[in-house]
C-alpha positions in Angstrom: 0.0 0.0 0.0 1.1 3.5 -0.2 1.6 5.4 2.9 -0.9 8.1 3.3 2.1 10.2 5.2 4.5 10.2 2.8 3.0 8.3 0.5 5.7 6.0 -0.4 4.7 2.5 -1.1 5.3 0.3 1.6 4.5 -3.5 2.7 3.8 -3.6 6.3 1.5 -6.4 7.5 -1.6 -4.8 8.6 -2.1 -6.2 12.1 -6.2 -5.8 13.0 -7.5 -5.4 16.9 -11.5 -6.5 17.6 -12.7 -4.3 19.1 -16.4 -4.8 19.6 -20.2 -5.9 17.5 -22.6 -4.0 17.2 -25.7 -4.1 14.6 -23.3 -2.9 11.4 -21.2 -5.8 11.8 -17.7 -6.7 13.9 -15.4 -3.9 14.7 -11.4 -3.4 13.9 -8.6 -1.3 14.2 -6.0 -2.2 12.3 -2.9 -0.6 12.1 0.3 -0.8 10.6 3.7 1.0 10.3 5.4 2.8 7.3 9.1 1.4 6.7 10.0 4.9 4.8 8.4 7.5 7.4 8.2 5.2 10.3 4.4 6.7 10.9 1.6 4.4 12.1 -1.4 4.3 10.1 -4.6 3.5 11.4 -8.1 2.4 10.5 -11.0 1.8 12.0 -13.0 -1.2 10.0 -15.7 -3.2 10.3 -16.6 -6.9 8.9 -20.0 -9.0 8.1 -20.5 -12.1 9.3 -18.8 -14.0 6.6 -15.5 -11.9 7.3 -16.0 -9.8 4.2 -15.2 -6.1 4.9 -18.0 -3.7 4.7 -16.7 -0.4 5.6 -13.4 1.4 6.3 -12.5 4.4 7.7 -8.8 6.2 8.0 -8.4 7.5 11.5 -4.5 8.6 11.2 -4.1 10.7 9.4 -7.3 12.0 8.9 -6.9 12.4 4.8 -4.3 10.3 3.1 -1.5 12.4 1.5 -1.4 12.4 -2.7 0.7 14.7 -4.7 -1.2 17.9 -6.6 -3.0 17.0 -9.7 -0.9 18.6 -13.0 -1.7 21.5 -14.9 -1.7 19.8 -17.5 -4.7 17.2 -16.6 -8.4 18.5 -17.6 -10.3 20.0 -15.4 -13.1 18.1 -15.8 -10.8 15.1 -14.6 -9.4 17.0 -12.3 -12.1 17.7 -10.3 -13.3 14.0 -9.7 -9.8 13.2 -8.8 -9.6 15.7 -6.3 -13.3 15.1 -4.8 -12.3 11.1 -4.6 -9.4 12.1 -3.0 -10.8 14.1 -0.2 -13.6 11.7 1.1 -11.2 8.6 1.0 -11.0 8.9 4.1 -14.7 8.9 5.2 -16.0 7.0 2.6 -14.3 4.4 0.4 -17.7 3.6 -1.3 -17.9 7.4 -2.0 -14.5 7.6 -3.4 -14.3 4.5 -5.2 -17.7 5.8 -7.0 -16.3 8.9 -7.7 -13.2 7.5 -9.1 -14.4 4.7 -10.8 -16.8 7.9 -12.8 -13.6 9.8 -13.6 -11.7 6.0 -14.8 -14.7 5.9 -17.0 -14.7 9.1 -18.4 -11.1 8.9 -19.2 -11.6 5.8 -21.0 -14.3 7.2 -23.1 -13.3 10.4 -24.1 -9.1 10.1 -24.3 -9.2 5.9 -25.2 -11.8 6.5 -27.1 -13.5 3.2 -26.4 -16.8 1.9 -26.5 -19.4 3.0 -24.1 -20.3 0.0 -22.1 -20.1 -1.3 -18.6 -16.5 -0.3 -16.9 -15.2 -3.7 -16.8 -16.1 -4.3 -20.9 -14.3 -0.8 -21.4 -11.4 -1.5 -19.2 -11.0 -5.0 -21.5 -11.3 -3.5 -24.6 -8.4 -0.5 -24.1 -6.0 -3.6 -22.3 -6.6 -6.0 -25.8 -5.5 -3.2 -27.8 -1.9 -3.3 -26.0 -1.5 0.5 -26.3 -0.3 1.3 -22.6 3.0 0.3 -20.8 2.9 -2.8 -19.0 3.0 -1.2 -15.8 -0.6 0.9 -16.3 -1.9 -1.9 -17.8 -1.5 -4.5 -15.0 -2.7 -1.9 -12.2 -5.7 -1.3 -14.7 -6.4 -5.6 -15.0 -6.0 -5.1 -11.5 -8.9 -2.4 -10.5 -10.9 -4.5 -12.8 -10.1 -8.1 -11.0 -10.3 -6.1 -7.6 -13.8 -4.3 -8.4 -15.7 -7.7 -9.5 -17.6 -5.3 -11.3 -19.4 -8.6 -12.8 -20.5 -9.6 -9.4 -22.4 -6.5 -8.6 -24.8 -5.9 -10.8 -25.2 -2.1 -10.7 -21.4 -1.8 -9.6 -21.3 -3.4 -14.0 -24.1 -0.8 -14.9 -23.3 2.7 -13.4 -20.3 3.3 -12.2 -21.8 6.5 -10.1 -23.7 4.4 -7.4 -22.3 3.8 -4.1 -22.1 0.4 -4.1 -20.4 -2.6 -2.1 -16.4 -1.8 -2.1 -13.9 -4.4 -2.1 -10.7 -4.0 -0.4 -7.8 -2.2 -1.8 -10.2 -0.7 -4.3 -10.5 2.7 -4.1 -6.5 3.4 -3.7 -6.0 1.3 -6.8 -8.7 3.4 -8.6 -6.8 6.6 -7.6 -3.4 5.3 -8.6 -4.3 3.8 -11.7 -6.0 7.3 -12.2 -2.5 9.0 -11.6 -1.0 7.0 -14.5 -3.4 7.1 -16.8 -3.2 11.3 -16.2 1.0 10.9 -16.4 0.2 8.7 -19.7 -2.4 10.7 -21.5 -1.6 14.3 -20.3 1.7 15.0 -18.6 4.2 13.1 -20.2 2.8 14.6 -23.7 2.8 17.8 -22.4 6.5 17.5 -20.7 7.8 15.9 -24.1 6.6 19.0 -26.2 7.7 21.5 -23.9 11.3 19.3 -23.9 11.0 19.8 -27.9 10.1 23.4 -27.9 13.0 24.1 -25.5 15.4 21.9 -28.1 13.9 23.7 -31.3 14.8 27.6 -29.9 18.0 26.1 -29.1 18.8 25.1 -32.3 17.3 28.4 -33.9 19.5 30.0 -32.2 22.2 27.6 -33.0 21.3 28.6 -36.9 20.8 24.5 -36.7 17.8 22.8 -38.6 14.4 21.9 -36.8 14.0 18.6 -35.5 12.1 16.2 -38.2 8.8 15.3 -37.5 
């Protein structure tokens, strides 16, 4: 996981405390410790009666920690990013909803896929083998971690606050990141690298670089 303090990745064994039952299921706290920052992290859970976790809330620190979203990524991207980001911490359903809405969108209007359910779209942009390796697994992965095709309106709308599996709303966010770094900010660092290199070379009395 990635450490909401410093947030480098880190693989600390969550260890989880019962605390008490109560009508919404079996009560944790689990906490664990980051190797990089040596901060505790600590969540307050809680578990039906099958073990399957229902809800999740961060207690420290209050609102994980993830970088600034770039210039250079679409506002109206932007903004569900941002939004997903601040209630992670209250409500992984919320955020995971509000991700999964933004995920979609980005699929749709930079992938340019067909408009289906979120799993079908995810599929269809990994069979065409156009992102690295490294987006692509953590994208397979939202899609394997969501079991979008066991919920049924989880498949249909990716807008509802529905059941959340574990791990998924962080993987939404960073798979988010990359695709923003893959679509947006590495384009936009690469042509400002080339504009820089062209004046040079203007000014060198050199030729342009070929297209």
């Amino acid at each position: 996981m990635k450490c909401p303090h410093c947030t480098i990745a880190f693989h600390d064994k969550e260890q989880g405390q019962h605390i008490e039952a109560d009508e919404e299921g079996q009560w944790y706290a689990g906490v664990c410790r980051c190797s990089s920052c040596q901060k505790l992290v600590v969540r307050l859970y809680s578990c039906n009666e099958y073990g399957t976790e229902i809800t999740s809330y961060l207690v420290r620190p209050k609102v994980a920690a993830r970088g600034p979203v770039s210039v250079d990524v679409p506002a109206k991207y932007a903004e569900d990013y941002r939004e997903a980001c601040l209630v992670f911490a209250d409500s992984a359903k919320a955020s995971a909803a509000l991700s999964r809405r933004c995920l979609q969108l980005v699929l749709r209007d930079e992938a340019k896929v067909k408009p289906q359910d979120l799993s079908k779209e995810i599929q269809e942009l990994l069979d065409r083998a156009t992102l690295p390796s490294h987006i692509a697994e953590s994208l397979d992965a939202v899609r394997n971690i969501g079991n979008f095709a066991a919920h049924a309106i989880k498949s249909k709308s990716t807008g509802e606050i529905v059941p959340v599996e574990a791990g998924e709303a962080e993987w939404n966010l960073d798979v988010l990141e990359s695709l923003f770094d893959f679509y947006f900010v590495a384009p936009a660092r690469t042509k400002a690298r080339k504009a820089a290199l062209e004046m040079k070379l203007s000014d060198a009395g050199k030729p342009k670089l070929k297209k």
